[in-house]
DRENROMI-462056 format. One line per field, with one value per atom (N, C-alpha, C): residue number from 1; x negated, y, z; residue in three letters. Coordinates in Angstrom, 2 decimals. Atoms other than C-alpha are relative to their C-alpha. Layout:
k = NUM  ...
east = X  ...
north = Y  ...
up = Z  ...
r = ALA  ...
This chain:
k = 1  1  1  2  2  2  3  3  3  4  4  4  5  5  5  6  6  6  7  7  7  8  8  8  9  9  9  10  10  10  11  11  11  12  12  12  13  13  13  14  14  14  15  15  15  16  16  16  17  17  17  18  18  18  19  19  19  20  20  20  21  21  21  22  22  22  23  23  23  24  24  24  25  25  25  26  26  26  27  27  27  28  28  28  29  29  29  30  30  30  31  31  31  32  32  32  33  33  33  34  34  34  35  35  35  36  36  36  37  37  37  38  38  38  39  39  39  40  40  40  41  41  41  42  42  42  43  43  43  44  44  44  45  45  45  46  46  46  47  47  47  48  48  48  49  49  49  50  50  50  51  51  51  52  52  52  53  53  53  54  54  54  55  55  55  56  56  56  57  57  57  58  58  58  59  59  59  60  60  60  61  61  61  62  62  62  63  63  63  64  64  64  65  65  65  66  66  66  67  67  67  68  68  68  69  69  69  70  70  70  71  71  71  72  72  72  73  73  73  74  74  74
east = -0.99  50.51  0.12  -0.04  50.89  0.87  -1.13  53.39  -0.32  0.46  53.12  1.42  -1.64  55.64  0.27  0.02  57.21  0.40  -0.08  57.50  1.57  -0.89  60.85  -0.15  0.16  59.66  0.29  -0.36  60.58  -1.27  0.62  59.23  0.61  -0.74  59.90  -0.65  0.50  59.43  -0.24  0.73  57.57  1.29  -0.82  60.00  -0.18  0.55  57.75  0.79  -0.11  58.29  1.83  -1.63  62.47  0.46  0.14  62.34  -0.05  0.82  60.43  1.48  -0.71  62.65  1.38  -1.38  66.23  0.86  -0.48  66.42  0.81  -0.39  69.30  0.57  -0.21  70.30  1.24  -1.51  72.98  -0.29  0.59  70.73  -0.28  0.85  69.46  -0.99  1.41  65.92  -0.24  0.90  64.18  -1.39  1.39  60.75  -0.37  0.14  59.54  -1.66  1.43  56.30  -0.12  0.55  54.23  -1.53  1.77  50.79  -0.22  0.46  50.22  0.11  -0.61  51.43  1.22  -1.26  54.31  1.07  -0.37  56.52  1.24  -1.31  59.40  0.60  -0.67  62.19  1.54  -1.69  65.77  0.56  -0.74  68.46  1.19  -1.31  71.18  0.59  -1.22  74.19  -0.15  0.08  74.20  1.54  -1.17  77.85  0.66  -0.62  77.75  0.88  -0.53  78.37  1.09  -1.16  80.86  1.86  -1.04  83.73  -0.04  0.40  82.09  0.10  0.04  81.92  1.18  -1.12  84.24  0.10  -0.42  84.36  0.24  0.45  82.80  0.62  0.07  84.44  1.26  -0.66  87.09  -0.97  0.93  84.04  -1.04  0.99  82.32  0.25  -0.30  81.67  -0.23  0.01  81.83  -1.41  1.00  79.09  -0.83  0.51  76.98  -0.15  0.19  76.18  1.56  -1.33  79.98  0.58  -0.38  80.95  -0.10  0.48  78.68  0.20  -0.50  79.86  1.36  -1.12  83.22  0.03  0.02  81.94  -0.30  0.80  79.99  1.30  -1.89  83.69  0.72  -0.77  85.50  0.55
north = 0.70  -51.61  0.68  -0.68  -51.23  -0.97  0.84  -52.03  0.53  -0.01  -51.80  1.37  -0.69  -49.08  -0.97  0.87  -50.99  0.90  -0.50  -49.96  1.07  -1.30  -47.86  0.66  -1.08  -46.38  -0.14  0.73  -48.69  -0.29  0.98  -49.86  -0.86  0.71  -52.33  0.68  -0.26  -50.84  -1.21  1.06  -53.45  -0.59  0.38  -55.58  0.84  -1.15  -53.78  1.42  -1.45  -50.11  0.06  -0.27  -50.83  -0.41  0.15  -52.29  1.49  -1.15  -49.71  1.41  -1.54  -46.70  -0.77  0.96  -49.19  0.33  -0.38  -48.92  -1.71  1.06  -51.69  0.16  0.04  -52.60  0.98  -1.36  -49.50  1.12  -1.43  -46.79  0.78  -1.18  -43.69  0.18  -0.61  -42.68  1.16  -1.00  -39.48  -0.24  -0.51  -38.50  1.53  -0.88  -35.56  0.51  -0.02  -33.93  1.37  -1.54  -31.81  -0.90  -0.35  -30.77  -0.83  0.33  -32.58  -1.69  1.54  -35.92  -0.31  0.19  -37.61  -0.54  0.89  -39.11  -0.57  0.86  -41.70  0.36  -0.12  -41.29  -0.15  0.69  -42.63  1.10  -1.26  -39.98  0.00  0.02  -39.18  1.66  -1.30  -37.13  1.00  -0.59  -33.96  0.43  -0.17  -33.79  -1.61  0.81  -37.16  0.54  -0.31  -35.21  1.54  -0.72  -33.08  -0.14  0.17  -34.85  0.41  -0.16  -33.89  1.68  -1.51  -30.18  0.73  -0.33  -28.14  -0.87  0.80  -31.11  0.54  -0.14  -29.64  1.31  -1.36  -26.01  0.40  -0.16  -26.52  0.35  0.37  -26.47  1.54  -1.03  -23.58  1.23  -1.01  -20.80  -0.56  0.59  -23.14  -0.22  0.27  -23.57  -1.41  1.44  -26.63  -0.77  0.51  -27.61  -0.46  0.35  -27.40  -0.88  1.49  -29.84  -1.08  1.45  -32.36  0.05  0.27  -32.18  -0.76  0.95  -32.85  -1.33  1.42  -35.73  -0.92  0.90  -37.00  -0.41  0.23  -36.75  -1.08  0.56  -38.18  -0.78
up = 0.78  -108.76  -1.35  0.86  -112.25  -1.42  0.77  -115.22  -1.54  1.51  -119.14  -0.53  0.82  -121.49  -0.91  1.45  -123.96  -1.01  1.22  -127.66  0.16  -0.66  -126.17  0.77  -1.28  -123.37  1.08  -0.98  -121.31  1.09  -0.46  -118.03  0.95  -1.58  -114.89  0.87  -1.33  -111.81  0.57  -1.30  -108.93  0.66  -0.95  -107.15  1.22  -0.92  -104.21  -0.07  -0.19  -105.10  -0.02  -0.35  -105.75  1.18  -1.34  -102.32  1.08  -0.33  -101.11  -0.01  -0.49  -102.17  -0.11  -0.52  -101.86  -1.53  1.53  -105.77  -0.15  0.12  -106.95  -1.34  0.92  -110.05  -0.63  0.28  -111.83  0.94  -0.49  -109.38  -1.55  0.47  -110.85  0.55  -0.13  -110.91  -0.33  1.19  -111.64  0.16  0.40  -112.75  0.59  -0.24  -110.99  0.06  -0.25  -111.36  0.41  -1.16  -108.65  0.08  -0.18  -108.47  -1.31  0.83  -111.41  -0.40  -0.21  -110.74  -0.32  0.18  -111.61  1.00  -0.85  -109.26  -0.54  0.56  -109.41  1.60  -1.25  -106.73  -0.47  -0.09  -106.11  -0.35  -0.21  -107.27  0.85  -1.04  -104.97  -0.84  0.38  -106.31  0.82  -1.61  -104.52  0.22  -0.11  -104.82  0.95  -1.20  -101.94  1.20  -1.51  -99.20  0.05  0.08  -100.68  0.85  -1.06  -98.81  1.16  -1.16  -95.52  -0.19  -0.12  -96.31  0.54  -1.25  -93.75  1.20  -0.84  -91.46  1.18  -1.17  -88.75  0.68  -0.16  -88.89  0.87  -0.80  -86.37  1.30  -1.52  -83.63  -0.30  0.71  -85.93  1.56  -1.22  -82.91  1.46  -1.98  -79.36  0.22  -0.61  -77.29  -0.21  0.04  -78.08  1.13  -1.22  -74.50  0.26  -0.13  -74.08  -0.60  1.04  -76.82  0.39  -0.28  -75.47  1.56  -1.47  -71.99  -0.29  0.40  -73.53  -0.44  0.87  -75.72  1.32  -0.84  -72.46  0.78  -0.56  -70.53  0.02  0.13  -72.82  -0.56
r = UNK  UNK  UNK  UNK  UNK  UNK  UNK  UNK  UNK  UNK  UNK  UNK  UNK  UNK  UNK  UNK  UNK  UNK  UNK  UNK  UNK  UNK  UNK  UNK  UNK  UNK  UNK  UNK  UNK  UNK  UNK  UNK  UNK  UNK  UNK  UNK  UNK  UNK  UNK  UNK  UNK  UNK  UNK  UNK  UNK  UNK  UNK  UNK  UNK  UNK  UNK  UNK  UNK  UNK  UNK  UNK  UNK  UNK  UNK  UNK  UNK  UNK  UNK  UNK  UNK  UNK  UNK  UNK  UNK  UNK  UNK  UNK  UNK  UNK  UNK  UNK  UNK  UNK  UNK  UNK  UNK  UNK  UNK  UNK  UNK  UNK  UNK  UNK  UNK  UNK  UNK  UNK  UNK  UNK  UNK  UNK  UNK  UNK  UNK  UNK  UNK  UNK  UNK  UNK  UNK  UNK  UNK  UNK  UNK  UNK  UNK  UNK  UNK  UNK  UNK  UNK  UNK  UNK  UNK  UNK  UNK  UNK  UNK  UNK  UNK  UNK  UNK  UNK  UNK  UNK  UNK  UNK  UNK  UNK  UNK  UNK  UNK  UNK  UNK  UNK  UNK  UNK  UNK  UNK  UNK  UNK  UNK  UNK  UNK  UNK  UNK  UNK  UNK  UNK  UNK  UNK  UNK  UNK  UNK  UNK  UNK  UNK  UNK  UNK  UNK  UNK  UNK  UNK  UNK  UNK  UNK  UNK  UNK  UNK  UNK  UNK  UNK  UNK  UNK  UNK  UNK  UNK  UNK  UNK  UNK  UNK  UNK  UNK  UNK  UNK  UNK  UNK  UNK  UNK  UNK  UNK  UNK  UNK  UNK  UNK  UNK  UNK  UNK  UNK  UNK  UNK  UNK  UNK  UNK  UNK  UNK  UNK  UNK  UNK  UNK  UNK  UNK  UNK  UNK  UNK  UNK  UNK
């Protein structure tokens, strides 16, 4: 697959490839390059899963097997 720059620097990504990585119109993209290649890839904030941080830290310490006996319970 392949797409043109325009005179800004513009391009369209593939209906395909925004499919593909679940790119929708008002996403972020980056450009990342490894080994020598460039790549395109969806950006994800990494401040998403900041609400979730601590969630879990009432359980921080118990037995895992034990947990899920409880969950299986109850």
């Amino acid at each position: 697959m392949g797409t043109r720059v325009t005179s800004k620097g513009q391009v369209t990504i593939p209906k395909a490839v925004r499919d593909k990585l679940g790119v929708r119109p008002g996403d972020e993209i980056e450009f990342v390059e490894e080994d020598g290649a460039v790549l395109v890839r969806r950006r994800i904030d990494p401040a998403v899963f900041d609400k979730w941080r601590g969630f879990l830290r009432d359980l921080e310490g118990k037995d895992v097997d034990e947990l899920i006996r409880e969950m299986r319970d109850g």
